[in-house]
N, C-alpha and C positions, 0 to 999 in steps of 0.2 A: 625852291619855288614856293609859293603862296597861292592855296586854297580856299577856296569858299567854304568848304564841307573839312569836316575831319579825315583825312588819307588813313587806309585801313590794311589795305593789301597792296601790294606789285608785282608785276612780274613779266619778263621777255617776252616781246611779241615776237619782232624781225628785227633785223640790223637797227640800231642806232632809237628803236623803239619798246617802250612801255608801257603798260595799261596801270593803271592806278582806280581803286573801288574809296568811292566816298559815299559810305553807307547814309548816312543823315542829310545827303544831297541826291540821293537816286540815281548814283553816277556812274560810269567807268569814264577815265579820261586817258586817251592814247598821246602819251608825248615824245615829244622829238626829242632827241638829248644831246644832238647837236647842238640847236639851236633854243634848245629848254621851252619849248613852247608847245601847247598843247594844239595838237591839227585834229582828235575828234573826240566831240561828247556825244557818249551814251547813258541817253536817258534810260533807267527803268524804273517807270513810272509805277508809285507803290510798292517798290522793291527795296529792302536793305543788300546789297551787294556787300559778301565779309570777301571772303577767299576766293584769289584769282589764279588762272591760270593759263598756260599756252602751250599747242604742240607746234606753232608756226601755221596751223591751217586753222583749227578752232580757238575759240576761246571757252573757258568755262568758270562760272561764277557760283559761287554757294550764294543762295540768297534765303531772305524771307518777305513773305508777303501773308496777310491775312492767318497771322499766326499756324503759319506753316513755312516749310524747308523746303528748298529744289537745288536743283544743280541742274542750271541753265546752261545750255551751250548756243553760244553766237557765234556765228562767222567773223570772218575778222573789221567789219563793217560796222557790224553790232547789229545785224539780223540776227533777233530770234529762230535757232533752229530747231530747239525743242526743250522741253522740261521734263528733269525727274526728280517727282515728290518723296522726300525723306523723311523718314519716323523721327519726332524728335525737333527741336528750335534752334540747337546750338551747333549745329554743324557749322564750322567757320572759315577754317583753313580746307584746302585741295594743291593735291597735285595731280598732273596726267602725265604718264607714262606707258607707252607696251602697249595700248588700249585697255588701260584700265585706268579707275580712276583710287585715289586715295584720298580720306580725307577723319579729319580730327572733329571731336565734339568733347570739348573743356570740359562742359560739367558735368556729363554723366563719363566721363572718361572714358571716350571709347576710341578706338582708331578702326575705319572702317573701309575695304577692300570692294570694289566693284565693278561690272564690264562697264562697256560703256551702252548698254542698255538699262543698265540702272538694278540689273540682279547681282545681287552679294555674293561676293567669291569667302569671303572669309571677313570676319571682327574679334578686334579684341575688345574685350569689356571688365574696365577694374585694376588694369594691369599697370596702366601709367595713369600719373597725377597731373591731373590739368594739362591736357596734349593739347599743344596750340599747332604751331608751324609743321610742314612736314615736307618732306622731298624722298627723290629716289634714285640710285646712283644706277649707272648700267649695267650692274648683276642683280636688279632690282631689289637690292636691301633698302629699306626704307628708315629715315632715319626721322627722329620726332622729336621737339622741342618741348620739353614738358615743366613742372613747375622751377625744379632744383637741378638738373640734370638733361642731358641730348641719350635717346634710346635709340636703339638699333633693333630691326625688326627684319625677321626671315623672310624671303618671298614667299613661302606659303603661311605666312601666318600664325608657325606655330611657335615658335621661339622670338623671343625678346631679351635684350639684358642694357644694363647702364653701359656708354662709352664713354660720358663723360658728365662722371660727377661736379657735384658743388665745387668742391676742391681746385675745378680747373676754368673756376669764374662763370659759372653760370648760375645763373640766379632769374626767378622768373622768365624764364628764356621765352620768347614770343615767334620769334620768326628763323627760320633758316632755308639756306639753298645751298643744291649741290650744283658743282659745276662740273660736268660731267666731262665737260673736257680736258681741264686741269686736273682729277680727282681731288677735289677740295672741298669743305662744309664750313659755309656762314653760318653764323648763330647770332643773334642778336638779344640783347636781353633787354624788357618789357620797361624796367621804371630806370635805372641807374647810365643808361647810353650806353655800355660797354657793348661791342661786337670784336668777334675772335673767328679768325681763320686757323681749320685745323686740316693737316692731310688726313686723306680715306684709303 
């Protein structure tokens, strides 16, 4: 498909359906993948929408507006149901899982843990290089797409290590998902097109 706006995130809604964030168009766009065609735009008006996400009843988008951070959650309509303001510019990537939310900030490297009242369970800060994508399998290890390498992260937060270095084709890695049904991890990487499916 062909955009107006440059595509930035995706991610499951429902069956056969997508949302897609076109941050430099104020967008999310839900499309059918049947039939490829998009059945609803969400404006957010003033908003850069990076990282999206879905548990099948919400949606939640990292955004920025007026040189600030939120992590918006819409209905799946694209009502506004509420906002939580975050420290910081570059939070991009999200995932929701367990009732928590997960999410990455590239340039101050951080990978950050939170309810979904927007209070911090736990952060890492320093540990990984340039954490972009992020997902979380259902024994909630979290796994993160970082510059040179995919990390793996404890559910509480307190342990981290490489699973999968350079060595096994990852290079600027940008995006990845677990498929929690298969135990499987996408990795996609940022400049070169390569993506790799690996088992978890």
């Amino acid at each position: 498909m062909t955009f107006k706006g440059y595509p930035y995130d995706i991610c499951y809604i429902e069956e056969n359906t997508v949302a897609v964030t076109l941050p430099d168009s104020h967008q999310i766009l839900k499309i059918n993948l049947v039939n490829r065609e998009i059945t609803t735009t969400i404006t957010r008006k003033k908003s850069y929408c990076f990282g999206i996400d879905s548990n099948g009843e919400t949606i939640v988008t990292l955004e920025r507006r007026d040189l600030k951070a939120y992590a918006t959650f819409l209905d799946l309509a694209g009502k506004k149901l509420r906002c939580i303001k975050k420290n910081g510019l570059f939070w991009e990537c999200v995932t929701v899982y367990g009732g928590k939310l997960y999410c990455t900030d590239w340039r101050r490297n951080k990978v950050l843990c939170m309810d979904e009242n927007g209070d911090k369970v736990w952060e890492i800060d320093n540990e990984l290089i340039n954490p972009r994508g992020i997902g979380v399998d259902n024994n909630q290890f979290i796994y993160v797409a970082c510059k040179n390498n995919v990390n793996i992260i404890s559910p509480d937060g307190v342990t981290s290590r490489i699973i999968l270095p350079e060595a096994d084709g990852i290079k600027n890695a940008n995006s990845i998902f677990v498929d929690r049904n298969s135990q499987t991890l996408l990795v996609s990487n940022m400049r070169d097109g390569n993506a790799f499916v690996f088992d978890i």
